[in-house]
C-alpha positions as CSV (number, residue, x, y, z in Angstrom):
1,X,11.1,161.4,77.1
2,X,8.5,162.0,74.2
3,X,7.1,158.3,74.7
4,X,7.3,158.5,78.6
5,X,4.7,161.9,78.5
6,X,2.8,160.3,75.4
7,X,2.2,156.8,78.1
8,X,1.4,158.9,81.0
9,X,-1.3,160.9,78.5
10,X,-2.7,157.5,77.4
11,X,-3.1,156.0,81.2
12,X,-4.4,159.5,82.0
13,X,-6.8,159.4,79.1
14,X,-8.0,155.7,79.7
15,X,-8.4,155.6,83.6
16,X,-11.0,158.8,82.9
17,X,-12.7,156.8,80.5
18,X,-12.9,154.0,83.2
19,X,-13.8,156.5,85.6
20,X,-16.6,157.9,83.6
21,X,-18.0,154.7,82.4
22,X,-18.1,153.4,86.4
23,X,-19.7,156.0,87.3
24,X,-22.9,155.8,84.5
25,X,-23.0,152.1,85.1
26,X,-23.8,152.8,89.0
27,X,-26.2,155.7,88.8
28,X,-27.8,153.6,86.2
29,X,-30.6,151.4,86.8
30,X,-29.5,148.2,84.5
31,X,-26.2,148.5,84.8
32,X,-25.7,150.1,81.0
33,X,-24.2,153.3,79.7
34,X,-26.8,155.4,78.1
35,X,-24.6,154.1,75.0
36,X,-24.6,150.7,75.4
37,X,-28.7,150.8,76.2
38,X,-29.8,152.7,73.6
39,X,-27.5,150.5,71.1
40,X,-29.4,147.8,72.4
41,X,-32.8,148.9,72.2
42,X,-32.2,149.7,68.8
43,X,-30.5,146.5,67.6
44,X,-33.5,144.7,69.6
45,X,-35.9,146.6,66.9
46,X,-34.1,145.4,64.0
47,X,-33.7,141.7,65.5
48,X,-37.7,141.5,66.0
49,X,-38.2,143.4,62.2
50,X,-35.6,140.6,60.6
51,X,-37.7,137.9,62.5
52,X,-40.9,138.8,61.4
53,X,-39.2,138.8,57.5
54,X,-37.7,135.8,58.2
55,X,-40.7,133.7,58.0
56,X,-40.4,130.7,55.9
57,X,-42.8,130.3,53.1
58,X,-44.2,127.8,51.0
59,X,-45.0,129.2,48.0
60,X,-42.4,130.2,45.6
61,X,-40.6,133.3,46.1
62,X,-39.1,135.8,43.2
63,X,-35.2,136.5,43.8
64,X,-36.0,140.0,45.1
65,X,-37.8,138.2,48.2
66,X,-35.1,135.6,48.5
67,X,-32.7,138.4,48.8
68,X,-34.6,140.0,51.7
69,X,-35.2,136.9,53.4
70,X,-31.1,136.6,53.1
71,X,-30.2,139.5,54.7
72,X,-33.0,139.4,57.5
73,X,-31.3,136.5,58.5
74,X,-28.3,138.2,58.1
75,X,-29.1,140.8,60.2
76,X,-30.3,139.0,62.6
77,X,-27.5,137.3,63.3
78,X,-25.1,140.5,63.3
79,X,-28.0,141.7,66.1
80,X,-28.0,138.7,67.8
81,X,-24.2,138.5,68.3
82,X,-24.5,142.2,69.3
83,X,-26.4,142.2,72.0
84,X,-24.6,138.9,73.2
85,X,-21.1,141.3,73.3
86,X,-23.2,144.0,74.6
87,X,-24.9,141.8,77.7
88,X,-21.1,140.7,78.5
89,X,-20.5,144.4,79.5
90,X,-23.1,144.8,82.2
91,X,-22.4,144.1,85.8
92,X,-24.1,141.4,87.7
93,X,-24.7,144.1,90.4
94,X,-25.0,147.6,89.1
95,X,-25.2,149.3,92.5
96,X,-21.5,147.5,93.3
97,X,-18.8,150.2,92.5
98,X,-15.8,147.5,91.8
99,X,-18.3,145.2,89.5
100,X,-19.4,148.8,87.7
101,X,-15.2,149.8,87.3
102,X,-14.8,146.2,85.7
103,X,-18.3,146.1,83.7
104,X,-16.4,149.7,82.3
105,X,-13.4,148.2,81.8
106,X,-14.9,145.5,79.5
107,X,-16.7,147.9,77.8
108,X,-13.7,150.0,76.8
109,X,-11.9,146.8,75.9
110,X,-15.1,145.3,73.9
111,X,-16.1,148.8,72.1
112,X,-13.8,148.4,69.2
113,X,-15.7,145.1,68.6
114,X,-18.9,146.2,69.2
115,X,-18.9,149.3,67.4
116,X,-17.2,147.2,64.3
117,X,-20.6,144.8,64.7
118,X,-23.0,147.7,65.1
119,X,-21.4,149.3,61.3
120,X,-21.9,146.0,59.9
121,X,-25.3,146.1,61.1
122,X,-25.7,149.3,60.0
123,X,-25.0,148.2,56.7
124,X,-27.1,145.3,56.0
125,X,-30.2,147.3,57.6
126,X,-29.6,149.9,54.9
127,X,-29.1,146.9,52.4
128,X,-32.5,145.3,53.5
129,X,-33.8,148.7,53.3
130,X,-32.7,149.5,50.0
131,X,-34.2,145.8,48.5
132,X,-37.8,146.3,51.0
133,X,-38.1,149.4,48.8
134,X,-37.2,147.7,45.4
135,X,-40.0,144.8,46.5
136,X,-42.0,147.3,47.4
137,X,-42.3,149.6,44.4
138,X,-41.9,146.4,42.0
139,X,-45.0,144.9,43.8
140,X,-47.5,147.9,43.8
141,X,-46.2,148.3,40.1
142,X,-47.1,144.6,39.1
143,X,-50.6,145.4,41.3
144,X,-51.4,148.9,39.1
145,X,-50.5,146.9,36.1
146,X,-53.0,144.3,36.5
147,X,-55.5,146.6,37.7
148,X,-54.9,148.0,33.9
149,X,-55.7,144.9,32.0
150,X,-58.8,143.9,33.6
């Protein structure tokens, strides 16, 4: 009898979350839960920052700049494959209500996924962060002591 009222709690629980997520896909104008676009905006800004690091170079590079260059790409890729997961969840017609209950539906089933991508992005961005600082102090260091000798 537990089980039975513990299942009918769950369906309960879900359909609202269906319900909900229909309903800010429709009166959306993309077709995206406020969620969903502002993940994406902010994994678009860290794709475009790990491009622009990712530039191949000819010159020599120092292991400290090889490390950056190894997670940009890294990053980069984790954003990439997020916003593929992400565009899978928007409806090819926002303003339909049964594509909006389905685009909600895949986004309930995809969250676990996408949220497990968007920590591991969070984790390499704070990684390149921590080594952009590293380069960055280490370079104006190397700059003040040259500035010194001549």
């Amino acid at each position: 009898m537990v089980g039975l009222v513990s299942n009918i709690i769950q369906f309960i629980d879900i359909g609202t979350q269906v319900v909900a997520g229909a309903k800010a896909i429709y009166a959306s104008t993309d077709g995206m839960t406020r969620e969903n676009k502002n993940m994406e905006e902010s994994t678009q800004l860290i794709r475009n920052l790990s491009i622009r690091l990712d530039v191949s170079t000819t010159k020599s590079c120092s292991d400290d700049e090889r490390a950056v260059r190894r997670l940009a790409q890294q990053c980069r890729s984790l954003s990439e494959q997020l916003l593929s997961l992400i565009a899978t969840t928007v409806p090819t017609n926002p303003k339909s209500r049964t594509l909006s209950v389905f685009a909600a539906l895949k986004n309930l089933k995809r969250m676990p996924e996408i949220k497990e991508l968007e920590q591991k992005l969070a984790c390499c961005r704070t990684e390149l962060h921590f080594h952009m600082d590293v380069l960055s102090r280490y370079g104006n260091r190397e700059a003040t002591l040259m500035d010194n000798t001549c």
